[in-house]
C-alpha positions as CSV (number, residue, x, y, z in Angstrom):
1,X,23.5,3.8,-1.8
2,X,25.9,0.8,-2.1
3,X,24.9,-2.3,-0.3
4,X,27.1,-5.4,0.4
5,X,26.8,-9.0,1.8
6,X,28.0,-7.2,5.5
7,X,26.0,-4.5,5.4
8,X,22.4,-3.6,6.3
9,X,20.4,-0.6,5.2
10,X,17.8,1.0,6.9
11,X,18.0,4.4,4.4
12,X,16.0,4.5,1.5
13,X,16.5,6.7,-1.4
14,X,14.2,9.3,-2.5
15,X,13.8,11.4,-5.3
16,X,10.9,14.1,-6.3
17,X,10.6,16.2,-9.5
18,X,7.2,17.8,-10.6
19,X,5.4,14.9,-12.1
20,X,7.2,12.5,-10.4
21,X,8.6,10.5,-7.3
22,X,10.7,7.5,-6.0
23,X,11.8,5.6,-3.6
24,X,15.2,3.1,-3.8
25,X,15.4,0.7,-1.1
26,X,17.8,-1.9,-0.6
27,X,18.1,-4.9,0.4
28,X,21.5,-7.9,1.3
29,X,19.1,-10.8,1.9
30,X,16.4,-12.2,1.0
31,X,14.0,-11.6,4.1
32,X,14.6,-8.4,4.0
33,X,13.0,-8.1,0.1
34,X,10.3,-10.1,1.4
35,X,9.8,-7.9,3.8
36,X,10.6,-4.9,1.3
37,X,7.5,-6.6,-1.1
38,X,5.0,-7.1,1.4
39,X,5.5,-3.7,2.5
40,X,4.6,-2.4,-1.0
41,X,1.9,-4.9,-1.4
42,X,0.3,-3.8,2.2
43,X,0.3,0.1,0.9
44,X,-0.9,-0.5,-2.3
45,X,-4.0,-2.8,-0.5
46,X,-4.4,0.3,2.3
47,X,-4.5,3.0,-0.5
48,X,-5.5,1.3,-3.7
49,X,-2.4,2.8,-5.1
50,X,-0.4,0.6,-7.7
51,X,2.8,2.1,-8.6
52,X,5.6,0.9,-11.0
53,X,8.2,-1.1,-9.3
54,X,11.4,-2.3,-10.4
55,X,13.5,-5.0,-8.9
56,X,17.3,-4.8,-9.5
57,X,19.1,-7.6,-8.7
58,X,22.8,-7.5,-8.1
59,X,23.5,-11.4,-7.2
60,X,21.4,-13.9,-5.5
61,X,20.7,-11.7,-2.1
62,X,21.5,-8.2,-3.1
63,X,19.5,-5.5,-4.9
64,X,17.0,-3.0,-4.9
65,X,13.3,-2.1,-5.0
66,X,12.1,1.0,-6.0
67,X,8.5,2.7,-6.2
68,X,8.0,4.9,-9.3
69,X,5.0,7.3,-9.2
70,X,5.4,8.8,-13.0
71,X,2.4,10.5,-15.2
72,X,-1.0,11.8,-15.0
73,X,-2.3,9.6,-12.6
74,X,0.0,11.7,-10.2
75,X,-0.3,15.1,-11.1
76,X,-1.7,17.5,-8.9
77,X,-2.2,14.6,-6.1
78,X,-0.7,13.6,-3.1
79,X,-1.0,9.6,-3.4
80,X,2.8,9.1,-4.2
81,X,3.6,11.0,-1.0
82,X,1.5,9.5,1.2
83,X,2.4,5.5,-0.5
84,X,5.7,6.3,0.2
85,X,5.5,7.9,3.3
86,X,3.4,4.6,4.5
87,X,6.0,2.7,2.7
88,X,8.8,3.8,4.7
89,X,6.9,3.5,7.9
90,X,6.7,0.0,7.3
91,X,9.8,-0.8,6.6
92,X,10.7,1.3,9.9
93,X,12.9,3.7,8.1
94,X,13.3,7.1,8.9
95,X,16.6,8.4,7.2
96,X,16.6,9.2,3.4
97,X,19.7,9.6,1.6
């Protein structure tokens, strides 16, 4: 996923492995990583659900933030699915790359 100043995404990135799943999404301003964060921070209120996330910053406006569901906590559940599911609802994103 490669985001510039001219671009906006509405595709988030998702990755699943046994044990684990992810969820990249990025961002080329800085209302939309507001926007980004209070989606995570709604979810994790809804479902009592606290992942890991990482913030990568590429410059001032541009970067990512991913949801990282890693570990026992996760096994043999569906929480990371349904937080990310959730998650990309509120961001209104419906294509994954």
């Amino acid at each position: 996923m490669s985001i510039t100043k001219d671009t906006i995404s509405k595709k988030a990135c998702v990755r699943m492995e046994e044990c684990y799943m992810r969820a990249t999404v990025g961002y080329n301003d800085l209302t939309y990583r507001d926007k980004i964060n209070q989606a995570i921070n709604s979810v994790e209120k809804e479902l009592d659900i606290h992942p890991e996330v990482i913030n990568r910053k590429d410059s001032k406006s541009i970067g990512y933030l991913t949801v990282e569901f890693s570990g026992d906590d996760y096994i043999c559940t569906r929480n990371s699915g349904e937080f990310i599911q959730k998650f990309l609802d509120k961001l209104d994103i419906s294509e994954c790359v």
